[in-house]
Backbone as ProteinMPNN parsed JSONL, in Angstrom:
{"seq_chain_A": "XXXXXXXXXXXXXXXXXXXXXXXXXXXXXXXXXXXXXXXXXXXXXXXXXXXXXXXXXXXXXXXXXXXXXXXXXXXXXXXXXXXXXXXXXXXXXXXXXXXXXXXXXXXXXXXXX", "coords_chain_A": {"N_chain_A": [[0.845, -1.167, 0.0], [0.72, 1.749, -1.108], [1.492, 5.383, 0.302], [0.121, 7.615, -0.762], [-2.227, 6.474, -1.833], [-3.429, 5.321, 0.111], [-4.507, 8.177, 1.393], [-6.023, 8.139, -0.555], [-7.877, 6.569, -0.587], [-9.079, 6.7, 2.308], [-10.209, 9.231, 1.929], [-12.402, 8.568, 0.641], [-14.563, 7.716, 2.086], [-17.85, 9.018, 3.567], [-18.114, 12.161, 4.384], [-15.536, 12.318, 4.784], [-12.325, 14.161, 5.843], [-9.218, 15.701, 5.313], [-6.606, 16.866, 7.657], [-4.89, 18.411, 10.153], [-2.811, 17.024, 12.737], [-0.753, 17.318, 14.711], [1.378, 17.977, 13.336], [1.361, 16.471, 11.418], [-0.447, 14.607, 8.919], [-3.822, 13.672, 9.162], [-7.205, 11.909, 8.963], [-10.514, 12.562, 9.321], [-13.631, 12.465, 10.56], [-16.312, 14.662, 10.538], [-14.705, 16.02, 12.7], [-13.928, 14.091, 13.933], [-10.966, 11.415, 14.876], [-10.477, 9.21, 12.803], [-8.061, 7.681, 11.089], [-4.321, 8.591, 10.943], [-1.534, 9.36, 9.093], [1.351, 9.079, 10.339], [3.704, 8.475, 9.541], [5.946, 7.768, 6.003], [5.629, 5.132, 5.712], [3.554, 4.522, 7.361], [0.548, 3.744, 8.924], [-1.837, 5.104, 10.966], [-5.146, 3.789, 13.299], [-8.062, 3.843, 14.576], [-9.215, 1.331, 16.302], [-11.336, -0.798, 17.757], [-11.175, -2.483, 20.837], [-11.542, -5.306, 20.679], [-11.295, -5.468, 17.55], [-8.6, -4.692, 17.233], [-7.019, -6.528, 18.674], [-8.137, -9.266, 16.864], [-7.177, -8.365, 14.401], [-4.465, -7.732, 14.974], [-3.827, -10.452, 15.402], [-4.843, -11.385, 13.142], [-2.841, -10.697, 11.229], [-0.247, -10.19, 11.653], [2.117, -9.079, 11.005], [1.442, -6.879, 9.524], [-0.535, -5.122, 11.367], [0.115, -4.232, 14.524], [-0.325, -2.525, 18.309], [-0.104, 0.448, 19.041], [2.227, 1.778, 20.357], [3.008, 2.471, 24.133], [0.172, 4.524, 26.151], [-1.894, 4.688, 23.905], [-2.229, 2.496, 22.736], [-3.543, 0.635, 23.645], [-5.835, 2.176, 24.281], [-6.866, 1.704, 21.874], [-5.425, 2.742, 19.518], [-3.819, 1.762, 16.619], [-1.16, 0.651, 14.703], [-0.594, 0.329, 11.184], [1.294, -1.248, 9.102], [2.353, 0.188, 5.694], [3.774, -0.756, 3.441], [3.701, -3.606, 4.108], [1.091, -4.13, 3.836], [-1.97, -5.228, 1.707], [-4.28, -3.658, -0.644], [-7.04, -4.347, -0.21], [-7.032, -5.508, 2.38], [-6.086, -3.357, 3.849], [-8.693, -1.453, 3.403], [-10.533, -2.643, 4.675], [-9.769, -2.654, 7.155], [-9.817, 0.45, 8.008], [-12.07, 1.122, 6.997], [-13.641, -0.603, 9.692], [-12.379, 1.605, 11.263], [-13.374, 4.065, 10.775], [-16.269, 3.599, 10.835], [-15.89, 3.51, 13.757], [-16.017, 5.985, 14.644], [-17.617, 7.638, 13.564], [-20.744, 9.672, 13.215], [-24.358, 7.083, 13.691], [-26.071, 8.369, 12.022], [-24.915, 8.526, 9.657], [-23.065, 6.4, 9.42], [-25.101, 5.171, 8.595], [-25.809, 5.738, 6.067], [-23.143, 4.838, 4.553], [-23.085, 2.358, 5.224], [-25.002, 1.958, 3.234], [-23.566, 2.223, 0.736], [-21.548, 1.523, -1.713], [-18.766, 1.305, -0.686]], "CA_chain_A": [[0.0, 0.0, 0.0], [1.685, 3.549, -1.07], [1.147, 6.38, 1.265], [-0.811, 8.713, -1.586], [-3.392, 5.317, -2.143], [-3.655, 5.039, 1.308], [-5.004, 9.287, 1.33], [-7.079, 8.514, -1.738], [-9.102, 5.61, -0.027], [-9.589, 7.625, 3.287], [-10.846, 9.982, 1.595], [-13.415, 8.109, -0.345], [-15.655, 7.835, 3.28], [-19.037, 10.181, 3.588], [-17.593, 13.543, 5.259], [-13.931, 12.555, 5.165], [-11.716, 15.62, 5.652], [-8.02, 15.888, 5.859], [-6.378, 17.646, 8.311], [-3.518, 18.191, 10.646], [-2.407, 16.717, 13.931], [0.86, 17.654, 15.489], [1.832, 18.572, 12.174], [1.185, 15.185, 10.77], [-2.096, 14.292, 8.315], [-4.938, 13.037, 10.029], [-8.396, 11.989, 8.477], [-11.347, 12.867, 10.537], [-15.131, 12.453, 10.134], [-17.322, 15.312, 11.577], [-13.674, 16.391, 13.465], [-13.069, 13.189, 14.733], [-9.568, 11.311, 14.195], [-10.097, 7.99, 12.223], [-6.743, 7.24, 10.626], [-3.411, 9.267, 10.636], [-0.138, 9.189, 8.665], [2.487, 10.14, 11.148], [5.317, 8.933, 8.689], [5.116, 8.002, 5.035], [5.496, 3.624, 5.576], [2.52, 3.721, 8.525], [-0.706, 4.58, 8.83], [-2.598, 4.865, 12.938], [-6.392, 3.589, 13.262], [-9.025, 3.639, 15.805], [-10.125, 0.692, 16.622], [-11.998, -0.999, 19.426], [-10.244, -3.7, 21.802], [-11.369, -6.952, 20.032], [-10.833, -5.373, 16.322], [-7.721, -4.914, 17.49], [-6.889, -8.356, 18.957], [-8.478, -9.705, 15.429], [-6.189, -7.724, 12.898], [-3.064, -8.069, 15.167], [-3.633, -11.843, 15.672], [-4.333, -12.434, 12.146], [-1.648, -10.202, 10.717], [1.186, -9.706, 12.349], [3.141, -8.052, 10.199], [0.583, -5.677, 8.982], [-0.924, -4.6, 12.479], [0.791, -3.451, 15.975], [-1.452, -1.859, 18.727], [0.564, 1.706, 19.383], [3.156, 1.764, 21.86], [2.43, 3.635, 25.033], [-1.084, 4.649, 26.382], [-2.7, 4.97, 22.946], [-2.735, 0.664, 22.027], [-4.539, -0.049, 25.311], [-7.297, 2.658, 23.83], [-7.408, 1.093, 20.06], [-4.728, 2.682, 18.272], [-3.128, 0.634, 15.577], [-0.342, 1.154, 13.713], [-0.717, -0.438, 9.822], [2.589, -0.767, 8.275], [1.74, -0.121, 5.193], [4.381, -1.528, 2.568], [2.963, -4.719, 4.46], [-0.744, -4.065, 3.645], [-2.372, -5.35, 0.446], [-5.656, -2.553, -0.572], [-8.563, -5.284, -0.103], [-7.032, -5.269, 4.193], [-5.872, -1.809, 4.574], [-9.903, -0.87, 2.817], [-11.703, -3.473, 5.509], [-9.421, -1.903, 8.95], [-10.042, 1.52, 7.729], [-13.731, 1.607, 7.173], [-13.745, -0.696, 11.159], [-12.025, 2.372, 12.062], [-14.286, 4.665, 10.137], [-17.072, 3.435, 11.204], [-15.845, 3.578, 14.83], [-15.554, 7.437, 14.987], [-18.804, 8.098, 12.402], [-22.103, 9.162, 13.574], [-24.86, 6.717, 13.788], [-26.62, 8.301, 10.616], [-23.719, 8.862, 8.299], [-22.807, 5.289, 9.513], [-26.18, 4.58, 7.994], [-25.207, 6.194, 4.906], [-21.802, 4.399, 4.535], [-23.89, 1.236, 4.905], [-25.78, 1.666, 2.161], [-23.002, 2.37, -0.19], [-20.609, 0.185, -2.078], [-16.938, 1.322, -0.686]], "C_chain_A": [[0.896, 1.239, 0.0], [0.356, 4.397, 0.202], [-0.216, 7.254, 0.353], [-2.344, 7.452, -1.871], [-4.062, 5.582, -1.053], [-4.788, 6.314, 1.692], [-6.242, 8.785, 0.535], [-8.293, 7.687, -1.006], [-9.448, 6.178, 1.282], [-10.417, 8.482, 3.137], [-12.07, 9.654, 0.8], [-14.711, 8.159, 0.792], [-16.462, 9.124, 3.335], [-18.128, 11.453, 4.69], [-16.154, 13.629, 5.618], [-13.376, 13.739, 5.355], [-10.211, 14.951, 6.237], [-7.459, 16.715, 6.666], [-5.116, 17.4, 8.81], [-3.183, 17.734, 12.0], [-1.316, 16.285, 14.301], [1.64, 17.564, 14.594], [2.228, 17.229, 10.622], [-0.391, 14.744, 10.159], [-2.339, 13.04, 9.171], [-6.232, 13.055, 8.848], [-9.581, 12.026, 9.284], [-13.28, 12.793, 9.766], [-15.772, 13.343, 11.125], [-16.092, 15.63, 13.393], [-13.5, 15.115, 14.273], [-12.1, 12.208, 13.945], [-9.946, 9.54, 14.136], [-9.136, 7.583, 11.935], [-5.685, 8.801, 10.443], [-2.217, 8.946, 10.171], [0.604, 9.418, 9.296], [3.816, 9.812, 9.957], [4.737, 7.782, 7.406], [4.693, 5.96, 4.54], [4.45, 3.264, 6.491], [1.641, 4.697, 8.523], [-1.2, 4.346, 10.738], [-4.091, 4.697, 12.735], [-6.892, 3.749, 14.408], [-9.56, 2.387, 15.685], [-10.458, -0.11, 17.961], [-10.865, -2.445, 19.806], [-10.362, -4.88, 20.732], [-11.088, -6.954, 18.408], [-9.378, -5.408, 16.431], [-6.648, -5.809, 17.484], [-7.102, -8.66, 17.591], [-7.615, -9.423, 14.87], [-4.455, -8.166, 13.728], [-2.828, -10.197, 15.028], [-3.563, -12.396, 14.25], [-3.268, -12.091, 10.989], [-0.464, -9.456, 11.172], [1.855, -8.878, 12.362], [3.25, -6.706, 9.762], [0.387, -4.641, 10.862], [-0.188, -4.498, 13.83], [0.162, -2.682, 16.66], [0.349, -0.826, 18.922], [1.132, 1.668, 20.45], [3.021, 2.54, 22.912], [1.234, 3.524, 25.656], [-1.92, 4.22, 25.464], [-3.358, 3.508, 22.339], [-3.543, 0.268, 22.892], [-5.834, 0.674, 24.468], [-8.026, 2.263, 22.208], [-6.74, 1.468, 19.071], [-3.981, 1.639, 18.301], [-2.342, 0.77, 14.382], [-0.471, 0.054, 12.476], [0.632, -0.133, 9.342], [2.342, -1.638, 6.927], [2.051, -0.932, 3.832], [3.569, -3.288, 2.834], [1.663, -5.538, 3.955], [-1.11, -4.312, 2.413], [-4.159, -4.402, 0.529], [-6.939, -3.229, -0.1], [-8.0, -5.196, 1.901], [-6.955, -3.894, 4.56], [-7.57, -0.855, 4.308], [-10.809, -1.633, 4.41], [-11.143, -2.661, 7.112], [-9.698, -0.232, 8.709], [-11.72, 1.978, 7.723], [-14.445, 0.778, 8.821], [-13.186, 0.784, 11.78], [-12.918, 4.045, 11.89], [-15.588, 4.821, 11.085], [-17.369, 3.506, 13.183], [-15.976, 4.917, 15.415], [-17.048, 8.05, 14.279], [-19.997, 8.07, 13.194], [-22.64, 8.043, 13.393], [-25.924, 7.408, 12.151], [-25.185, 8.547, 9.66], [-22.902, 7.175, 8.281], [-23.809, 4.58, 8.228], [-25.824, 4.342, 6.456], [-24.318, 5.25, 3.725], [-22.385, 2.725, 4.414], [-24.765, 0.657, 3.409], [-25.228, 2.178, 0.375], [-22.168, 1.399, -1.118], [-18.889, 0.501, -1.989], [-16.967, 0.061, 0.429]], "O_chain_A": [[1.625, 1.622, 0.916], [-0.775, 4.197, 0.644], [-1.33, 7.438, 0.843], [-3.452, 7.938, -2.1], [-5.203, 6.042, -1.111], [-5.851, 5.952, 2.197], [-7.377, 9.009, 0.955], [-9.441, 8.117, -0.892], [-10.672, 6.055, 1.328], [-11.329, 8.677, 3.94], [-12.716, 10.584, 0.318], [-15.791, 8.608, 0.409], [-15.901, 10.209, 3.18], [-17.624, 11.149, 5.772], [-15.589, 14.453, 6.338], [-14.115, 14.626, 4.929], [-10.02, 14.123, 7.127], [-7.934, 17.811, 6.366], [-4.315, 16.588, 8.347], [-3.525, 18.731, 12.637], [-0.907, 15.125, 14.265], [2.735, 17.067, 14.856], [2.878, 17.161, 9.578], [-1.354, 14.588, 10.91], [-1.717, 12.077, 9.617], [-6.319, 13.945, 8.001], [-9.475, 11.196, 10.187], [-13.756, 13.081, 8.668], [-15.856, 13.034, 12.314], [-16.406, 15.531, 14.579], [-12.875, 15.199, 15.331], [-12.2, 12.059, 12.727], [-9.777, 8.759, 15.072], [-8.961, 6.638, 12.704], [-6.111, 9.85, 9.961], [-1.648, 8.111, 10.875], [0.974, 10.523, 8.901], [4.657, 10.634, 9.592], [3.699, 7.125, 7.481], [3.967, 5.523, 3.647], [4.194, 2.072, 6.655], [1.706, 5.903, 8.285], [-0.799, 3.45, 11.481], [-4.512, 5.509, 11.91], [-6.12, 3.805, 15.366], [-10.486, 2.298, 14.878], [-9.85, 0.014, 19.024], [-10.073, -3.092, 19.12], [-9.415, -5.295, 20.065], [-10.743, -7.994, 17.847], [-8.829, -6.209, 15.674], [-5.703, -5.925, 16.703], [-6.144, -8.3, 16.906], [-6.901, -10.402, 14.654], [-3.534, -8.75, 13.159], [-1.878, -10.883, 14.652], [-2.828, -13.314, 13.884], [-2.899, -12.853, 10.095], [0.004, -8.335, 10.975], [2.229, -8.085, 13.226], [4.132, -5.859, 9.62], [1.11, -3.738, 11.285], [0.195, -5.667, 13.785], [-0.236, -1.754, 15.955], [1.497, -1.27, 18.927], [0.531, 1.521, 21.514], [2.857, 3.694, 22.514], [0.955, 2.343, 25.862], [-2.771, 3.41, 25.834], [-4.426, 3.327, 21.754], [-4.317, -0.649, 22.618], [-6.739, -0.035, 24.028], [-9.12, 2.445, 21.673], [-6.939, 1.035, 17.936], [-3.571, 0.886, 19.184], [-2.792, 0.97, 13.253], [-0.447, -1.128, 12.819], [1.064, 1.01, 9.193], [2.205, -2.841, 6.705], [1.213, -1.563, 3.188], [3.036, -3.962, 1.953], [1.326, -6.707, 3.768], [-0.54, -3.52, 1.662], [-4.97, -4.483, 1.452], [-7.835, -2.542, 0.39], [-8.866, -4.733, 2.643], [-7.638, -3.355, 5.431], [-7.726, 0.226, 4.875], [-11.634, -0.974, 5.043], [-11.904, -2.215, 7.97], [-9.77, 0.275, 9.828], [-12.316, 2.892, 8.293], [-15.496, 1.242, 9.263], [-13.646, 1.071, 12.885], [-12.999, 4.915, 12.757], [-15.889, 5.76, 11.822], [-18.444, 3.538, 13.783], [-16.046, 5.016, 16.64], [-17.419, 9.128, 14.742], [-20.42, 7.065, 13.766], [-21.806, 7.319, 12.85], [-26.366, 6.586, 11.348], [-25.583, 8.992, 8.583], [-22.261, 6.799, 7.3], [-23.492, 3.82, 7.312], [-25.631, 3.302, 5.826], [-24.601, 5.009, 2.551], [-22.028, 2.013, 3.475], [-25.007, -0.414, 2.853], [-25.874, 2.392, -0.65], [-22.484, 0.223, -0.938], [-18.015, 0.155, -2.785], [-15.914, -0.412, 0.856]]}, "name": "protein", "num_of_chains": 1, "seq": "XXXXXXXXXXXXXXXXXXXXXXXXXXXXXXXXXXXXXXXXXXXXXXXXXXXXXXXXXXXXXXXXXXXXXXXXXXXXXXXXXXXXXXXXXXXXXXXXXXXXXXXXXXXXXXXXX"}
């Protein structure tokens, strides 16, 4: 997975927006922080405890909960040379969908990304 792919499919989600956090792109739905680039081989996700568990357990290589405070709460670092587009598309819209209203969820449901 390139870094600029990685932008383009983030951005494909209902209300995506790019932005900045701590001077590093962030993607945010309705100002909240779904996925961020901090550097240009890894991507950071939100996701919940047992998505977590799941993606690290069944890809190793790909997934790493965030070192520090932040893996205990659901970040997840994607490294993304690792990542083929059909996994880095399925942990992205779990992480999506984790941060996304309840109607725009709806939305997102009834689309075909």
């Amino acid at each position: 997975m390139e870094t600029v792919r990685a932008r383009q499919l983030a951005l494909e989600f209902p209300e995506a927006a790019e932005k900045s956090h701590f001077g590093k792109a962030d993607f945010r739905v309705r100002n909240r922080i779904f996925m961020s680039l901090p550097e240009n081989d890894r991507a950071v996700i939100k996701l919940d405890s047992g998505q977590q568990e799941m993606m690290t357990v069944a890809e190793p290589l790909v997934f790493k909960p965030v070192p520090g405070g932040w893996g205990p709460k659901g970040w997840t670092s994607i490294k993304l040379d690792a990542c083929d587009e059909q996994t880095f598309r399925s942990a992205i819209r779990m992480s999506w969908r984790n941060v996304a209203p309840p109607a725009l969820r709806k939305i997102f449901d009834a689309s075909p990304i």
